[in-house]
Legacy VTK file of the C-alpha trace (Angstrom):
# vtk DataFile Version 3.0
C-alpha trace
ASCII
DATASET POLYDATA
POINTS 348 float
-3.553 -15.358 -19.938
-1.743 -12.866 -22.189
-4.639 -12.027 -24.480
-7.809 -12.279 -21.704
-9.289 -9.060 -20.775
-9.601 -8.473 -16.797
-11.694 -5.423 -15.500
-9.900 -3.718 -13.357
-13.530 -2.855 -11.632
-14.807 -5.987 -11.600
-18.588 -6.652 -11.836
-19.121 -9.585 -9.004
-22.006 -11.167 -10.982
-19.788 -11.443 -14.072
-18.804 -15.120 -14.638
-15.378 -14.135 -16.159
-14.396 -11.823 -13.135
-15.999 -14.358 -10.670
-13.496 -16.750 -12.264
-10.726 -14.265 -11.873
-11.429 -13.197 -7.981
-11.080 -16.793 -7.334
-7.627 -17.040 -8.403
-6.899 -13.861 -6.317
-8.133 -15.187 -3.523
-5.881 -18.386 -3.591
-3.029 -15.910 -4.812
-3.292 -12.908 -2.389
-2.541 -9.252 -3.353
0.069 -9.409 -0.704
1.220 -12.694 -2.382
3.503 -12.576 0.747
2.503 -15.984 2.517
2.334 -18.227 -1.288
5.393 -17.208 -2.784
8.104 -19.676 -3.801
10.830 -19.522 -1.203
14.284 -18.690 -1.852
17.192 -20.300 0.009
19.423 -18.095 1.065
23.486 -19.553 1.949
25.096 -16.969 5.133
28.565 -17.933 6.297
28.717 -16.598 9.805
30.912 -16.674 12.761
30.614 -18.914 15.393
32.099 -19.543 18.785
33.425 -22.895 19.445
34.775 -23.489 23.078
36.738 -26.590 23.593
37.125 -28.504 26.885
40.176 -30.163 27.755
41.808 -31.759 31.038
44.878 -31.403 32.316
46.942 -33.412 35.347
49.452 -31.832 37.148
51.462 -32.592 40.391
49.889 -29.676 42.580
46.300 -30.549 41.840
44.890 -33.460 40.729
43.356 -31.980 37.633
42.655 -28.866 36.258
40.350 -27.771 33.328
41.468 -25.415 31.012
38.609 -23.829 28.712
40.246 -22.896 25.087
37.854 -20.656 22.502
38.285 -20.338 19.265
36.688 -18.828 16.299
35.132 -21.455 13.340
32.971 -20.312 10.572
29.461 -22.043 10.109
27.590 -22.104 6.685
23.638 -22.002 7.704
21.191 -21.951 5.045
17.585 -20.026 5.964
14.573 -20.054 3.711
13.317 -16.566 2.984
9.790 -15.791 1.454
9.624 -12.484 -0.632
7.085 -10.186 0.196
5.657 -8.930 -3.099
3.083 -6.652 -4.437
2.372 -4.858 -7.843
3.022 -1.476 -8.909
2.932 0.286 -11.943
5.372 2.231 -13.867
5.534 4.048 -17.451
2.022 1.903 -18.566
3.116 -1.694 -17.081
3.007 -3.740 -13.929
6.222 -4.160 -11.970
6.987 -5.711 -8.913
7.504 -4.241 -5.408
9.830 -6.648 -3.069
9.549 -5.120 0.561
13.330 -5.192 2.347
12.745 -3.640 5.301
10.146 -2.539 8.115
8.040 0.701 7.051
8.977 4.069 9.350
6.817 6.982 10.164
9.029 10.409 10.331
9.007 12.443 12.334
6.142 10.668 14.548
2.621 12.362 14.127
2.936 14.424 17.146
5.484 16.400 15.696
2.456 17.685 13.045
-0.585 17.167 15.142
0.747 18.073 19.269
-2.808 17.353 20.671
-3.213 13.543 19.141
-0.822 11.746 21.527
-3.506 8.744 21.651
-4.073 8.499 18.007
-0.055 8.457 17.950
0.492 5.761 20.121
-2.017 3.448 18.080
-0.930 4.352 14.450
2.827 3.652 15.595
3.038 7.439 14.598
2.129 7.265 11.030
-0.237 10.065 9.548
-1.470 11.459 6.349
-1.757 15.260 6.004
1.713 16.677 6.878
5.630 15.399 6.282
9.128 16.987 7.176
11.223 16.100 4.123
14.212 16.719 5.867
13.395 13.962 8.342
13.629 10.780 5.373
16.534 9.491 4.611
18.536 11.376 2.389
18.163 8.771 -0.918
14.416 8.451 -0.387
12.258 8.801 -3.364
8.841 9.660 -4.043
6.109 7.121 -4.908
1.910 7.539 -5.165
-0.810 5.733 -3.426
-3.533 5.147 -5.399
-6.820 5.348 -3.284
-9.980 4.474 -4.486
-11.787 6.930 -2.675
-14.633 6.706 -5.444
-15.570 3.550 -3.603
-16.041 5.425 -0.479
-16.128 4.398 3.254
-15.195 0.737 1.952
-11.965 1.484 1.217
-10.813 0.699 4.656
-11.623 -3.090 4.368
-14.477 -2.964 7.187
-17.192 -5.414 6.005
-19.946 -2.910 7.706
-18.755 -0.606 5.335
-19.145 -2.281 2.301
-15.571 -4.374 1.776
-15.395 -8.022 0.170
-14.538 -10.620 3.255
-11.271 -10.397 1.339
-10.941 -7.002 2.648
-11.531 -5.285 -1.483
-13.439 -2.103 -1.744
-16.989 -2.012 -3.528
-18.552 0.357 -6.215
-22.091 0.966 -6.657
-23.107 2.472 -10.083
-26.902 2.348 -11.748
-28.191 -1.426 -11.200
-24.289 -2.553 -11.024
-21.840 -3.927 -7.823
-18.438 -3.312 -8.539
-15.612 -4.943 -6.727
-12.164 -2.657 -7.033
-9.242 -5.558 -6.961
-6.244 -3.699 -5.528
-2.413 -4.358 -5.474
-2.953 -3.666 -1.757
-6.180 -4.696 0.374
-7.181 -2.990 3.280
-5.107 -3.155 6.499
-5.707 -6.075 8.807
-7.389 -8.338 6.049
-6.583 -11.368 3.914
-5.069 -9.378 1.236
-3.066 -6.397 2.951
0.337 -5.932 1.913
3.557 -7.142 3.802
5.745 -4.335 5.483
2.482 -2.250 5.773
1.188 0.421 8.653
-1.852 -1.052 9.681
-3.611 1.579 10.916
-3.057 5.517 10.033
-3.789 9.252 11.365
-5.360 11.450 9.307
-7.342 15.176 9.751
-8.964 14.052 6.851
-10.188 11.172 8.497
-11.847 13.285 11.203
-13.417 15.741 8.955
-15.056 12.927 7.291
-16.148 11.458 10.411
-17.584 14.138 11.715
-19.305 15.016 8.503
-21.026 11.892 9.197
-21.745 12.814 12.711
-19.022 10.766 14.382
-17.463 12.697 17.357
-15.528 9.934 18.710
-14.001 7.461 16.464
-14.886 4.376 15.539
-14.395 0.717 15.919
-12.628 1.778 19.415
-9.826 3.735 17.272
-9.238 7.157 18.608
-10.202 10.093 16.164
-9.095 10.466 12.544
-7.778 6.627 13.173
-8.398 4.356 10.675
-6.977 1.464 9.301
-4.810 1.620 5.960
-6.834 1.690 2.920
-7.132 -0.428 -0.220
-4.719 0.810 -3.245
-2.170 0.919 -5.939
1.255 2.205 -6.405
2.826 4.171 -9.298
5.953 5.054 -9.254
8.220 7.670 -11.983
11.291 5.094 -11.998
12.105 1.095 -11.485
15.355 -0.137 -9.400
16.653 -3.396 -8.450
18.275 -1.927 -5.461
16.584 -1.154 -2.345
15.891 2.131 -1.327
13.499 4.323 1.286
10.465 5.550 -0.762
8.579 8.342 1.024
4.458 8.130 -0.163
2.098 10.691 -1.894
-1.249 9.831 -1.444
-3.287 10.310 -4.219
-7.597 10.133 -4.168
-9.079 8.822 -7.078
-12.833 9.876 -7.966
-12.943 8.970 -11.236
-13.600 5.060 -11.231
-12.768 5.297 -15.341
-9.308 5.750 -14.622
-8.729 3.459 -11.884
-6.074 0.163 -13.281
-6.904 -2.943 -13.580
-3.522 -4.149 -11.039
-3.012 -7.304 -13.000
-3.123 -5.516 -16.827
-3.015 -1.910 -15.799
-5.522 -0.758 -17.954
-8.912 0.797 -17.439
-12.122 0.737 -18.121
-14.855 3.041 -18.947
-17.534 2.350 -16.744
-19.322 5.562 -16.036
-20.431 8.204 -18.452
-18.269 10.724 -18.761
-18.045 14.375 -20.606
-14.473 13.203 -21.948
-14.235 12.077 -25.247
-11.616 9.162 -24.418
-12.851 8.745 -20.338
-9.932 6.612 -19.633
-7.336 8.771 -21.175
-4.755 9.267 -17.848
-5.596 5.716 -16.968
-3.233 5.897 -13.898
-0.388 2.903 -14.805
1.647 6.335 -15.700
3.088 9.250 -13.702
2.281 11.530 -17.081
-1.172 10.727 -16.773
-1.263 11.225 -12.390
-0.316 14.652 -13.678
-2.617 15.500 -16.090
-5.541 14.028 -13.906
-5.269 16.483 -11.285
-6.107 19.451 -13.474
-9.002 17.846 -15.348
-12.649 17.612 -14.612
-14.693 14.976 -15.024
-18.679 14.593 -15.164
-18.250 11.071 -14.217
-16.708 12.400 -10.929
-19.874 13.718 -9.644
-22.183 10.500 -11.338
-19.521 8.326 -9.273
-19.576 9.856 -6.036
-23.261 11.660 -5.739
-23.662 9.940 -1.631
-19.775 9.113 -1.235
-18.842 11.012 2.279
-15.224 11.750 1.210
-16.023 13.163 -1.511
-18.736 15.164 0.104
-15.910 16.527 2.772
-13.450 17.420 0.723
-15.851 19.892 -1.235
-17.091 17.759 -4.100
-14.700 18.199 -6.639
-14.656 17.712 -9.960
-11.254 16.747 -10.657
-10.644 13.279 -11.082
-8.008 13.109 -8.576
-7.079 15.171 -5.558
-3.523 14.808 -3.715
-3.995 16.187 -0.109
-1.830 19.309 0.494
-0.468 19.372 -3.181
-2.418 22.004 -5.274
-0.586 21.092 -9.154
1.264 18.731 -10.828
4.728 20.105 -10.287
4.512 19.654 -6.723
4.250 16.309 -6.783
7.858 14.746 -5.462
6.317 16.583 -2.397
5.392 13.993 0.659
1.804 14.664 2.048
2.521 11.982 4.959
5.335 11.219 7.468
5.357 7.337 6.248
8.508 5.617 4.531
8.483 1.844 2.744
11.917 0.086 1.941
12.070 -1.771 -1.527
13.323 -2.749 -4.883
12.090 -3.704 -7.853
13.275 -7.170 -8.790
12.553 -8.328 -12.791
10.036 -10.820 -11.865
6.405 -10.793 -12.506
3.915 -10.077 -9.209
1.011 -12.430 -10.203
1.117 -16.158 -11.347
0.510 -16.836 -15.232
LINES 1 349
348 0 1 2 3 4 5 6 7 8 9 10 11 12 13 14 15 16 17 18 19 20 21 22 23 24 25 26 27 28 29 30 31 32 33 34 35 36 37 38 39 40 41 42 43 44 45 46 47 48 49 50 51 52 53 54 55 56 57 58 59 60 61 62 63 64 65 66 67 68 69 70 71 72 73 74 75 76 77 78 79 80 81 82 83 84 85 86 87 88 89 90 91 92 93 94 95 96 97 98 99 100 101 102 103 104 105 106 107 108 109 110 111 112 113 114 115 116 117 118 119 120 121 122 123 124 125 126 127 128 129 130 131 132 133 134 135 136 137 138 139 140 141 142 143 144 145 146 147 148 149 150 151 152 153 154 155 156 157 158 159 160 161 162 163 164 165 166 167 168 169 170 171 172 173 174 175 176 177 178 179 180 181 182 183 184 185 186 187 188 189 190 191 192 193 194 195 196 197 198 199 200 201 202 203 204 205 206 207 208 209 210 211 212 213 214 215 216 217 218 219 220 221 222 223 224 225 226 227 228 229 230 231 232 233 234 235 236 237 238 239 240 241 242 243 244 245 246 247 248 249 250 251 252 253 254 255 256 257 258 259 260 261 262 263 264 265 266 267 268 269 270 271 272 273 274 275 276 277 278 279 280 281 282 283 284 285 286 287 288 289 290 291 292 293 294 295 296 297 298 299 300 301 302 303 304 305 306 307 308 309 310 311 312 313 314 315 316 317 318 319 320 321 322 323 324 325 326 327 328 329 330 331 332 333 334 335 336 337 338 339 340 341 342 343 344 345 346 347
């Protein structure tokens, strides 16, 4: 497997990829359900009470209840709950510790979206109280294919794979974007995941398209999780709270493959190396958002995102963060728990 060459955009009518997609699809991004168990040994106190009877000349008998304290060895299977990530040019592991929390709860940043609060369990993208995460939380960056428009957010009307992957639509070619995450509330959506999120964004791009009301039965500006990738600036075997950056890609050329972490040129650019801050690095996250790209506007000529956020040219764009050096800055209220153990996300 070492020396094969995976497209990180895949081209669904490729044999190679076809054969690669199928192993994905036995694996799972999530890779949370067909991991190897661990067993886990816990010593833990238990309550033993002990019955006795006793005779005495007064009564005929009497029972006396004693309770003591034993210890109990129980052994309970655990499953990790893995996905990739990428740091400094290579693919780590994430192992999720802990349930997600959303800080302060949307309401707090958006007073008039009590409904869209109650369904997105108070999670949001578009606002964040640093002060509110816990005090060792650090930074780490969501890699959104938002090149691959509306089908980011795994809805099979929208364009997703059944498997809940994004699709890309250049010239005569369909691209399928394999992520280390799949969209929420689909076969390959990570563990310890918000399933569905709040975002103003979300309603400006609805209503772009006309929408007024939501939908799919979701309040406004409700939709569910996307697809994407995570990068982070440093690797731990400890668990700790890491508070998210979301980060829109436009340029498909530097979007990485999540089982190499390299990238592909796949539409012309005016660079002379297009896939130069291939995105496996936090050096190249911060040279992306300051450089334009011709293959922006090739890649996203009738993508709606794009289209509401002004068309830009950059080949990314972080929500509320105008340059690089604001970037351990939070642009949402959401907070995931875990480490990264030295173990490899995807089977050999």
């Amino acid at each position: 497997m070492k020396n094969r060459k995976v497209l990180g955009v895949s081209n669904s009518v490729f044999a190679a990829t076809a054969v690669v997609l199928a192993i994905l699809v036995v694996v799972g991004f999530g890779l949370y359900a067909t991991k190897s168990s661990m067993a886990s040994t816990v010593t833990v106190p238990t309550t033993v009470t002990q019955y006795s009877t006793q005779y005495s000349t007064v009564t005929q008998y009497s029972t006396i209840y004693q309770t003591s304290v034993s210890t109990a060895t129980i052994t309970k299977t655990v499953t990790p709950a893995y996905s990739g990530a990428f740091y400094n040019g290579q693919v780590i592991t994430f192992d999720y510790t802990a349930q997600f929390m959303c800080t302060p709860p949307l309401t707090q940043f958006f007073p008039n979206e009590t409904t869209a609060n109650q369904v997105a369990m108070g999670c949001e993208v578009g606002a964040a109280n640093m002060s509110a995460f816990p005090s060792n939380a650090a930074p780490f960056y969501v890699l959104v294919p938002a090149f691959a428009g509306l089908s980011i957010f795994g809805v099979h009307q929208l364009g997703a794979t059944d498997l809940g992957f994004p699709t890309f639509i250049y010239g005569s070619q369909n691209y399928t974007i394999v992520t280390q995450c799949g969209a929420a509330l689909t076969k390959t959506a990570c563990p310890d995941h918000m399933s569905l999120i709040y975002s103003p964004a979300f309603t400006a791009v609805e209503e772009h398209l006309g929408i007024k009301n939501g939908v799919f039965g979701l309040p406004e500006g409700v939709l569910p999780t996307p697809a994407h990738d995570h990068l982070v600036t440093f690797a731990t075997n400890t668990s700790i709270p890491w508070y998210i950056v979301v980060v829109l890609v436009f340029d498909p050329n530097i979007y990485p493959n999540p089982v190499t972490g390299q990238c592909s040129a796949i539409v012309p650019s005016n660079l002379s190396n297009p896939t130069a801050n291939c995105l496996n690095n936090f050096q190249a996250l911060q040279a992306a958002m300051t450089t334009p790209s011709s293959a922006v506007s090739a890649a996203n000529a009738k993508n709606p995102i794009w289209q509401t956020l002004g068309e830009p040219t950059l080949q990314v764009v972080v929500p509320g963060i105008s340059s690089p050096s604001q970037l351990s800055s939070a642009n949402s209220n959401m907070v995931l728990y875990f480490s990264d153990p030295a173990v490899y996300p995807y089977p050999l």
